[in-house]
Backbone as CSV, one residue per row, in Angstrom:
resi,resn,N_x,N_y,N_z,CA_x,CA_y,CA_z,C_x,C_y,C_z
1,UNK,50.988,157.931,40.723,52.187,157.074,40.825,51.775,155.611,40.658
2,UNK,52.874,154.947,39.869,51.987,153.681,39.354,52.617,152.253,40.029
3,UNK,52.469,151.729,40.239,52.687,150.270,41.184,54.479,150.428,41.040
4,UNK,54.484,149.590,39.757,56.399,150.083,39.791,56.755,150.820,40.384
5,UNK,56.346,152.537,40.485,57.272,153.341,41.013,57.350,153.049,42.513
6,UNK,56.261,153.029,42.812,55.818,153.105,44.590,56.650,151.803,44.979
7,UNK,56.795,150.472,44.359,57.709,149.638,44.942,59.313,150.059,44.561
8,UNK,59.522,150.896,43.787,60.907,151.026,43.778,60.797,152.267,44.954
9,UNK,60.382,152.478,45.474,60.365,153.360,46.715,60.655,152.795,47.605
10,UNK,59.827,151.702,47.735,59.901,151.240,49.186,61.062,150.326,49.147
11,UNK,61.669,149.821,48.517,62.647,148.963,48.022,63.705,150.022,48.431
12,UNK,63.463,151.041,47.771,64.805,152.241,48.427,65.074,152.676,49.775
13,UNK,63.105,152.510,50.039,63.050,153.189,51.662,63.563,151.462,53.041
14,UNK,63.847,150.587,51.979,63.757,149.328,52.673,65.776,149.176,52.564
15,UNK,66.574,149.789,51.917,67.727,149.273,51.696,68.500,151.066,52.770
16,UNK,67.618,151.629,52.415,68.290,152.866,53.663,68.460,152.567,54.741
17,UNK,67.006,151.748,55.450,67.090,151.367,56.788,68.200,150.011,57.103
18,UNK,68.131,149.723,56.151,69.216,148.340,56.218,70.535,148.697,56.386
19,UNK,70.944,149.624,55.632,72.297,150.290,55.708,72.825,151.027,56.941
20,UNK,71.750,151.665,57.332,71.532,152.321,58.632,72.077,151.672,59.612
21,UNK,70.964,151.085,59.721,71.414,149.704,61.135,72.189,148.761,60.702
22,UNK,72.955,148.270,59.449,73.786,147.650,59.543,75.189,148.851,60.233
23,UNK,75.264,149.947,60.032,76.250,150.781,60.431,76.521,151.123,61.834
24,UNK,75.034,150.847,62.140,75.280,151.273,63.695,75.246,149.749,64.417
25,UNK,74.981,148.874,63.603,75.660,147.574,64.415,77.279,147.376,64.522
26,UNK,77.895,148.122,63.385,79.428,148.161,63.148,79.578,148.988,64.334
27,UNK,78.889,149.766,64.182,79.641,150.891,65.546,79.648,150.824,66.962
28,UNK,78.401,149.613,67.164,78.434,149.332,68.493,79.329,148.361,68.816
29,UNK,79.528,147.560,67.590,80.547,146.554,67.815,81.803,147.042,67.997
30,UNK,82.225,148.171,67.339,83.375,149.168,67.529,83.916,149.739,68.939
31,UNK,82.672,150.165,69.370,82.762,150.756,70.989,82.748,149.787,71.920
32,UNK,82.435,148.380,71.497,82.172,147.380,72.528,83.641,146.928,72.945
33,UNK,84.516,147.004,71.721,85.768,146.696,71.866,86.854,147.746,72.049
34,UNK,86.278,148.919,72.603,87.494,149.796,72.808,87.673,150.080,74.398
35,UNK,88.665,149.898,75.494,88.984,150.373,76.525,89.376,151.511,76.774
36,UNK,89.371,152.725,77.251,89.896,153.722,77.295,90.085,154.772,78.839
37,UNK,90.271,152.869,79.465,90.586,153.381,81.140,91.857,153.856,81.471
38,UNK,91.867,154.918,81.778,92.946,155.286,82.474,93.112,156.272,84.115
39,UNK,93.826,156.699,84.694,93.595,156.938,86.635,92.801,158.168,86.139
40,UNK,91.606,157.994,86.316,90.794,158.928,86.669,90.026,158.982,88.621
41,UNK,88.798,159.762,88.900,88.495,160.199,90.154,87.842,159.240,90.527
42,UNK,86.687,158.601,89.595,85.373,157.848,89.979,85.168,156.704,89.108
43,UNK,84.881,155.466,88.995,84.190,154.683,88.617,82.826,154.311,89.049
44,UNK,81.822,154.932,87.534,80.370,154.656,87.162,80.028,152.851,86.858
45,UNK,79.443,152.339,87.994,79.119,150.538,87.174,77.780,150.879,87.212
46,UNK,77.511,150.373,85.900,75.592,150.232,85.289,75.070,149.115,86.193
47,UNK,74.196,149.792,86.425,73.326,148.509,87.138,73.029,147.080,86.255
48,UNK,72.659,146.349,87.132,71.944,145.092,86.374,71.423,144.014,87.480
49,UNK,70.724,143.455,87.429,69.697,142.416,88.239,70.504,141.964,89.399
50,UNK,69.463,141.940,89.939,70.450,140.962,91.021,69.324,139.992,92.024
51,UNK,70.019,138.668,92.374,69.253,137.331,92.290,69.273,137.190,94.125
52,UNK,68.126,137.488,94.594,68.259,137.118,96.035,69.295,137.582,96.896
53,UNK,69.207,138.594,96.459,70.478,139.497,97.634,72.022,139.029,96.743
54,UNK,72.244,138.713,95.937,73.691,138.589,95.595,73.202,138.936,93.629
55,UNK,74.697,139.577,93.341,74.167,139.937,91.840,74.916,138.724,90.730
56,UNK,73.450,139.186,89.879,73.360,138.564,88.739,74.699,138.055,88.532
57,UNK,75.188,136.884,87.695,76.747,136.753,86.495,76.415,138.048,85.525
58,UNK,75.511,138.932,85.071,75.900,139.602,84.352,76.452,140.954,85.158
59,UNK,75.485,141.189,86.577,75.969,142.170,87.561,77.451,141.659,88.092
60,UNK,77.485,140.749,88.554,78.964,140.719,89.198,80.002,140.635,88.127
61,UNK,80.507,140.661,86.634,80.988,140.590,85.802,81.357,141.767,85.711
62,UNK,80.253,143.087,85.874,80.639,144.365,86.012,80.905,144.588,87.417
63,UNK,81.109,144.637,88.604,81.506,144.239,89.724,83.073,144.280,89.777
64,UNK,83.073,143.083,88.816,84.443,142.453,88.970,85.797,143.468,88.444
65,UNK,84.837,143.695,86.976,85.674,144.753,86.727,85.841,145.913,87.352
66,UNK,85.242,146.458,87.427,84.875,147.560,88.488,85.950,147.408,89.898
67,UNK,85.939,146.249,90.414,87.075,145.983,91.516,88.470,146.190,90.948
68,UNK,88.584,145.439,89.714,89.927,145.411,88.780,90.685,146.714,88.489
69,UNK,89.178,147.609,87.832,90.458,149.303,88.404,90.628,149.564,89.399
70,UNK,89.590,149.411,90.388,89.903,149.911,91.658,91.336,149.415,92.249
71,UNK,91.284,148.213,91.994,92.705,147.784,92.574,94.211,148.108,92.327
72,UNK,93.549,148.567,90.795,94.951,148.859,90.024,94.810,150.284,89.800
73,UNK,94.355,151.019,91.332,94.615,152.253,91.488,94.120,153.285,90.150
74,UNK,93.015,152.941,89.694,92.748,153.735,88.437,91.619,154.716,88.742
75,UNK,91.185,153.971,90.086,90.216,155.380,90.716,89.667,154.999,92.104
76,UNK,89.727,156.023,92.941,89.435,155.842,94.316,88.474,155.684,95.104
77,UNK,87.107,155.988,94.376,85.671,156.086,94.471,85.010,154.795,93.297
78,UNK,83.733,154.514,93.541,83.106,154.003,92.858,81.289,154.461,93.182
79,UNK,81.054,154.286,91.794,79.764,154.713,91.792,78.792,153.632,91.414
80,UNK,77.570,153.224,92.241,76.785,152.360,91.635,75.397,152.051,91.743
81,UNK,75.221,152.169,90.409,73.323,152.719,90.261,72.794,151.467,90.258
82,UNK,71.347,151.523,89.742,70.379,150.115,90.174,69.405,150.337,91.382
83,UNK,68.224,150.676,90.801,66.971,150.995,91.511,66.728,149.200,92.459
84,UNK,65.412,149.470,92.970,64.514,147.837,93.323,63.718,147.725,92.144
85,UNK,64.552,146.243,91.977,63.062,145.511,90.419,61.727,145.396,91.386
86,UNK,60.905,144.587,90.369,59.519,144.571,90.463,59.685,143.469,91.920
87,UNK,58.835,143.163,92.552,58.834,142.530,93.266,60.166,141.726,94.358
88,UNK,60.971,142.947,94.645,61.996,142.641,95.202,62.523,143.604,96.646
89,UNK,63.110,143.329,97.257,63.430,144.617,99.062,64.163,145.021,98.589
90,UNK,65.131,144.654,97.704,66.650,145.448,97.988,67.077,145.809,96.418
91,UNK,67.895,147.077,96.622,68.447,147.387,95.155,68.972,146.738,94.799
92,UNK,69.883,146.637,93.621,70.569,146.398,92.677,72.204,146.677,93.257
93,UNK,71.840,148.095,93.591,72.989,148.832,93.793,73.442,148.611,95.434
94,UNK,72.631,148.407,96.083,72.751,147.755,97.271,73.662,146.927,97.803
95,UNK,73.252,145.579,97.018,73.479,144.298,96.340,75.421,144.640,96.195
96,UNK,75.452,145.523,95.012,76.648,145.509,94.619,77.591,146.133,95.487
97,UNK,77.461,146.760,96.538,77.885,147.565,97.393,78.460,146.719,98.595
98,UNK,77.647,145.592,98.698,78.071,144.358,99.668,78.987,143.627,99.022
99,UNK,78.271,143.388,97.900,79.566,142.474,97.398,80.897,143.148,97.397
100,UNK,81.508,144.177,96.591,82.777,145.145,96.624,82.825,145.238,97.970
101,UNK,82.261,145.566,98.960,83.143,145.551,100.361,83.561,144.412,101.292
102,UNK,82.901,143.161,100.378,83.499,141.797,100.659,84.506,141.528,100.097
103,UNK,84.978,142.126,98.676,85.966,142.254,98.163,87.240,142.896,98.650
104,UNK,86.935,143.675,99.507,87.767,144.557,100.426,87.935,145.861,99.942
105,UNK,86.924,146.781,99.368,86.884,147.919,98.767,86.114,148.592,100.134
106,UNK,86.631,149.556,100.472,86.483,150.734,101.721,84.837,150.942,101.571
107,UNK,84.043,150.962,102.597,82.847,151.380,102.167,82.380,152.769,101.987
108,UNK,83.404,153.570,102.840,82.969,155.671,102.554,83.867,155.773,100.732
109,UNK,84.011,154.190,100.105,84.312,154.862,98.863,83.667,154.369,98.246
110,UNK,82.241,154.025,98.341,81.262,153.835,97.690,80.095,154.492,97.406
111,UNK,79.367,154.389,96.387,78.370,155.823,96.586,77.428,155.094,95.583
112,UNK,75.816,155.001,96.385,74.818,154.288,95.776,74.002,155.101,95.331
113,UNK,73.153,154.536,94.471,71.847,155.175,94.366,70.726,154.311,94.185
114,UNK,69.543,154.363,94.656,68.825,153.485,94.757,67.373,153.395,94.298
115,UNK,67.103,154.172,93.121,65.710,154.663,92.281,66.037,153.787,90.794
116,UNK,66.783,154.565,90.060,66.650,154.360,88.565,66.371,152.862,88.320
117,UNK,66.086,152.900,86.997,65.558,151.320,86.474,65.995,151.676,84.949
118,UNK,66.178,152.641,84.842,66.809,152.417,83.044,68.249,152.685,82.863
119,UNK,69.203,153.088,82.371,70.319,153.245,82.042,70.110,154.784,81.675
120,UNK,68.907,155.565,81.310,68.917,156.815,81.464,68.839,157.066,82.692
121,UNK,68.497,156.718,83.174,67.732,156.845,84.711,69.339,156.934,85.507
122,UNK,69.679,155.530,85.451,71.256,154.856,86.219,71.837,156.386,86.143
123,UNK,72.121,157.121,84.720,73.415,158.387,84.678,72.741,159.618,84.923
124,UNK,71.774,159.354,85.073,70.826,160.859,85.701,71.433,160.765,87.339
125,UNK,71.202,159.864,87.985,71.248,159.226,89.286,72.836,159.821,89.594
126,UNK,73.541,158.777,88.786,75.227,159.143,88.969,75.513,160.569,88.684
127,UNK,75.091,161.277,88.181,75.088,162.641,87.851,74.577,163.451,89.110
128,UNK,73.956,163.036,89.763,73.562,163.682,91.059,74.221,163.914,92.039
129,UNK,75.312,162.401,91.951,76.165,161.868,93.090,77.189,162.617,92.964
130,UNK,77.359,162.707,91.389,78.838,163.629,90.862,78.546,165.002,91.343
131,UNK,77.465,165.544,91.544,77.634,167.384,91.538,78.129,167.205,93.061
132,UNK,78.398,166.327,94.096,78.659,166.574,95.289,80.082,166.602,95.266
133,UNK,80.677,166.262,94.157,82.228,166.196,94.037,82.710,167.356,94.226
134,UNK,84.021,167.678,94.740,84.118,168.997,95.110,84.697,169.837,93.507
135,UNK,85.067,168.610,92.276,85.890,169.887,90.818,84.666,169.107,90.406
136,UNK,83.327,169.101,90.576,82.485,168.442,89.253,82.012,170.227,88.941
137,UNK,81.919,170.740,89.056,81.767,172.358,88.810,82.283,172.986,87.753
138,UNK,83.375,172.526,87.912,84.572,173.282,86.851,84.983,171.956,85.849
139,UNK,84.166,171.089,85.518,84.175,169.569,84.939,85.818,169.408,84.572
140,UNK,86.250,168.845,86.311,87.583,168.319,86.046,87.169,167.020,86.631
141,UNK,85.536,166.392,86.763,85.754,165.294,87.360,86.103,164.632,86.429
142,UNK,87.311,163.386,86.651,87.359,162.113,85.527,86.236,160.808,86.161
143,UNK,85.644,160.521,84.902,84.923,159.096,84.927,84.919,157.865,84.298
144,UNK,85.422,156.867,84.675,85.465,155.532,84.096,83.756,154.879,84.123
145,UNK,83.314,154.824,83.145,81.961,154.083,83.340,82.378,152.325,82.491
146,UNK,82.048,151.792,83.081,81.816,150.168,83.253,80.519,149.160,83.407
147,UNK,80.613,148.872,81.882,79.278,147.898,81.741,79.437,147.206,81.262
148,UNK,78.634,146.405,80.240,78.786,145.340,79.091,79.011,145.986,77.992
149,UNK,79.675,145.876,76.965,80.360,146.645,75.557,79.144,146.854,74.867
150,UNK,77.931,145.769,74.489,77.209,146.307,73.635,76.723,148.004,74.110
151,UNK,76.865,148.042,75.735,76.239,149.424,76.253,76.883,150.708,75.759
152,UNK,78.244,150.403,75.532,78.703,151.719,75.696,77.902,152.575,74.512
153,UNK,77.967,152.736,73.329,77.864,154.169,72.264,76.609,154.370,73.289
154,UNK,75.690,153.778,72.955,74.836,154.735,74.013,74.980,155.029,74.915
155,UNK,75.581,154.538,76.254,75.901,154.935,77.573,77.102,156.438,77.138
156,UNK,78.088,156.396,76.264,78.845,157.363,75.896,77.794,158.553,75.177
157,UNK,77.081,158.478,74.599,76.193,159.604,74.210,75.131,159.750,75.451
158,UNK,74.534,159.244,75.842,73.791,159.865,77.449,74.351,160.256,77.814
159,UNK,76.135,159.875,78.470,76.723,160.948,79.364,77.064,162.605,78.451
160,UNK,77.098,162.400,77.175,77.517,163.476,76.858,76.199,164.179,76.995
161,UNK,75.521,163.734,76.831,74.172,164.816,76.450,74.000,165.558,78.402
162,UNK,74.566,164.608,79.250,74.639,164.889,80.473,75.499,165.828,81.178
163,UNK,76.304,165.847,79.780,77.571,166.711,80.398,78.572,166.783,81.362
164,UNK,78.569,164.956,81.118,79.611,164.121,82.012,80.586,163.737,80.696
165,UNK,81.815,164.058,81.236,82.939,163.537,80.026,83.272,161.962,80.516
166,UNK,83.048,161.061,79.978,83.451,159.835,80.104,84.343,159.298,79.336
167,UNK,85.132,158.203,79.714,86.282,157.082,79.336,85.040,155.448,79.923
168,UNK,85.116,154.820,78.408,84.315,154.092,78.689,85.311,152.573,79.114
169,UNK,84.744,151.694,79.876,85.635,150.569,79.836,84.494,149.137,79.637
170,UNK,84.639,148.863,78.879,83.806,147.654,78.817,84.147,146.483,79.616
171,UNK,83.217,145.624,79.883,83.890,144.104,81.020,83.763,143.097,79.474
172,UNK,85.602,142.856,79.544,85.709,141.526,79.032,85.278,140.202,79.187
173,UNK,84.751,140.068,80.553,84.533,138.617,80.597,82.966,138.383,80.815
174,UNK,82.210,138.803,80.626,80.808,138.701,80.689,80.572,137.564,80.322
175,UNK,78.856,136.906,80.499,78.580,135.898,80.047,77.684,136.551,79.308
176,UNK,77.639,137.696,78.705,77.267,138.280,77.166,78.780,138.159,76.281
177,UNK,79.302,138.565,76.969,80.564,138.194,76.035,81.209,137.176,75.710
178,UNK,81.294,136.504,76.551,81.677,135.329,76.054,81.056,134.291,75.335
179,UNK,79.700,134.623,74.967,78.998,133.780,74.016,78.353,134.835,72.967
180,UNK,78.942,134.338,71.315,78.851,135.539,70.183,77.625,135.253,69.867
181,UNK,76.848,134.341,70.224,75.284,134.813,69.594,74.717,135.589,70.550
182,UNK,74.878,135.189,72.157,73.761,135.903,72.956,74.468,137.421,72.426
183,UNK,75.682,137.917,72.653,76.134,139.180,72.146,75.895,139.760,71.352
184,UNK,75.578,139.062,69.763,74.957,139.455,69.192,73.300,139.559,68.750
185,UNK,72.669,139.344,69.566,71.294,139.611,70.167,71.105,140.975,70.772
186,UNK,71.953,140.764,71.674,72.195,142.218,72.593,72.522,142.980,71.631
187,UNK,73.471,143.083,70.889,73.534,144.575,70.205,72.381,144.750,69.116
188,UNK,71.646,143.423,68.589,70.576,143.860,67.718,70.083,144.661,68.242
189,UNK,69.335,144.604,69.544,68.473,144.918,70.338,68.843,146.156,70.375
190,UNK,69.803,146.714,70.781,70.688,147.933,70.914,70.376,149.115,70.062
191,UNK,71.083,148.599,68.739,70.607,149.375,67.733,69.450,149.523,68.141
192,UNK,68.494,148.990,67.982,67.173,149.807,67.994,67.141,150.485,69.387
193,UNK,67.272,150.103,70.529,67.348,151.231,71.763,68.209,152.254,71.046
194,UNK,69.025,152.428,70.614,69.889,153.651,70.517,69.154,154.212,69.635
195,UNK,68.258,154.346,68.623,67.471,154.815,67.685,66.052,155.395,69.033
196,UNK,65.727,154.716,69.470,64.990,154.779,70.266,65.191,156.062,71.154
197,UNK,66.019,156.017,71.746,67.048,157.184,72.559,67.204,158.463,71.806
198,UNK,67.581,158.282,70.700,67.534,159.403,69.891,66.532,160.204,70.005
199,UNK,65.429,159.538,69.468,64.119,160.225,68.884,63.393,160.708,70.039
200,UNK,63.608,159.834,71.279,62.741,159.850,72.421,63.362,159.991,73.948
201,UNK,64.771,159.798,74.258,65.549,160.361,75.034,65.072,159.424,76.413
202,UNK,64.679,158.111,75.458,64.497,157.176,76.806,65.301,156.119,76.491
């Protein structure tokens, strides 16, 4: 094979991958913008950092929302993952558990978990919490999961592969969202986690 050919190869093998991930940047951008909350049993919030005992603007953003169905009666429980980071006492999920019951959310309707550190990890976790449900058996539980939009296609394909049926709701007001470059950083990044996930189921 002679120089020409081998670069019109890679030139081919270079415009596949381009197409690729330009598609699945469309698609995350697709899922980032779709809501599809409605009164279900439980609300799932993804973990995310949290700064000296109170959470992150990107944690309390999901928080917030997370309070927002609750209030508007869209589900009676809440679920919320988030292991301890590196050098820290207290979870994530901890964290968020104080805050919502400062909010005035009941605390026997909260349900933590306090290990995971990945977002595989987070719906493995919530998946644990769910088999204690009394219809997660006969999968009539409903679940609202609530994060940042770039999360969902992947957070929506983990739960399926989990064999949790989800309704995803993204938080509108993030301070990923509300600024279109950091957002679009995040979903670069994405795409490749979701490729990542695929191949390797991390």
């Amino acid at each position: 094979m002679n120089v020409k050919n081998c670069l019109k190869i890679l030139i081919s093998i270079i415009i596949v991958i381009f197409t690729i991930f330009f598609i699945l940047i469309l698609k995350i951008y697709y899922y980032a913008n779709i809501d599809e909350a409605q009164k279900s049993d439980v609300i799932i919030v993804l973990g995310a950092s949290q700064w000296n005992g109170n959470p992150s603007p990107v944690f309390k953003s999901r928080l917030d929302h997370a309070f927002f169905l609750y209030n508007n009666n869209m589900a009676s429980q809440i679920i919320l993952t988030g292991g301890v980071g590196k050098d820290e006492k207290i979870s994530e999920s901890q964290v968020g558990k104080s805050y919502l019951i400062n909010k005035g959310v009941k605390s026997q309707n909260i349900f933590i978990e306090e290990v995971s550190q990945t977002s595989w990890q987070n719906l493995q976790m919530a998946e644990k919490i769910l088999k204690n449900f009394e219809n997660f058996h006969n999968n009539s539980v409903s679940v609202i999961l609530v994060s940042d939009g770039f999360h969902m296609m992947r957070l929506k394909k983990m739960s399926k592969d989990l064999g949790i049926q989800v309704l995803t709701s993204p938080v509108q007001k993030s301070p990923i969202k509300n600024n279109q470059l950091v957002e679009f950083k995040y979903i670069l990044r994405e795409s490749l986690v979701y490729v990542l996930y695929l191949l390797f189921k991390i």
